[in-house]
N, C-alpha and C positions, 0 to 999 in steps of 0.2 A: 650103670644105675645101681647096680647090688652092692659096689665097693662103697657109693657114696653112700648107700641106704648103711652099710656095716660101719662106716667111720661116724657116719653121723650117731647113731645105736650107741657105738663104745662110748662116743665119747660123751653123748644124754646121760645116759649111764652113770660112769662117774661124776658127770654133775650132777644129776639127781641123788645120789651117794652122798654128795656134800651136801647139799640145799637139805635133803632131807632128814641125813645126821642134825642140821643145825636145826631145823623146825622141832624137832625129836627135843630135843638137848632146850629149846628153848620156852614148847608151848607141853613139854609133854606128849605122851604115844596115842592118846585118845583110849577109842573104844576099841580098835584094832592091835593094838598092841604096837612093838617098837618094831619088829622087824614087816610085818604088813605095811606100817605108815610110811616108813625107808625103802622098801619093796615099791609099792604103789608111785612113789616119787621119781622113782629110778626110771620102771614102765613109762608114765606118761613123760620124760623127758625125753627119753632116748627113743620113743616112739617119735616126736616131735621133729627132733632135731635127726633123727633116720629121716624122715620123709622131707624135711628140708632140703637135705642136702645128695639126696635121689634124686628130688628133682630137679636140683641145682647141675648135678652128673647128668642128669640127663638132657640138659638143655645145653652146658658144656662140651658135651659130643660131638648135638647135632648142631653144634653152629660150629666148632672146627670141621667136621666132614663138609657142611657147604662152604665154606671162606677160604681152607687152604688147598690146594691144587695139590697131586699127588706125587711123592716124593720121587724126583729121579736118580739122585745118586741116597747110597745107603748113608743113611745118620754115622756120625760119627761118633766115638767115645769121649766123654768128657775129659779122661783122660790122656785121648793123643792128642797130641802136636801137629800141625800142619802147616805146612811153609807155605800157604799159600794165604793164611789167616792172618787180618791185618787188625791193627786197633779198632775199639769203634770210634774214636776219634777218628782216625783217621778215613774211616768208612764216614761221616758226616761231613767233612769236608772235602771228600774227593781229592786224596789225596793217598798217593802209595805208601809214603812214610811223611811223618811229621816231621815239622821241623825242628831243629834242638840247637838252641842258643848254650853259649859255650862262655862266659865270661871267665875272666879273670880279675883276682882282686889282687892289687900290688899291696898287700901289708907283709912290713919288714919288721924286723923284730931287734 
């Protein structure tokens, strides 16, 4: 929940930075001045879109903890290889390897 709360924050943040550079640039700073108005914009977005996406993290969680069953062999690296890894084609049709058509074209020159 804290990481979504932190991603969602950064990234309010810079959009409130943009949104409120352009209101700035477009309606003028008010009575607050230029960096209060862009300040203020920044706050309630990234408040907003922090707490979106906390909750979204936190509902994320707990519906992997109850749906997946817990892991028995160790995760493997994205990076190795394992000979025992088959396409996912070939994992949809039940099949160990696919099969591969081999033509030939007789053009003679």
């Amino acid at each position: 929940m804290k990481m979504g709360f932190l991603m969602g924050g950064i990234t309010g943040g810079c959009l409130g930075f943009l949104v409120g550079g352009m209101n700035v640039l477009r309606y003028g700073p008010g009575e607050k001045g230029y960096l209060a108005t862009v300040g203020n914009q920044m706050l309630q977005t990234g408040g907003f879109l922090g707490f979106i996406m906390g909750i979204g993290m936190l509902v994320r969680n707990e519906a992997a903890d109850t749906l997946l069953p817990p892991p028995t062999t160790p995760a493997a690296s994205p990076f190795s290889f394992s000979s025992k890894s088959r396409p996912i084609a070939a994992i949809l049709y039940g099949q160990n390897r696919l099969p591969i058509v081999v033509e030939s074209l007789n053009i003679r020159k």
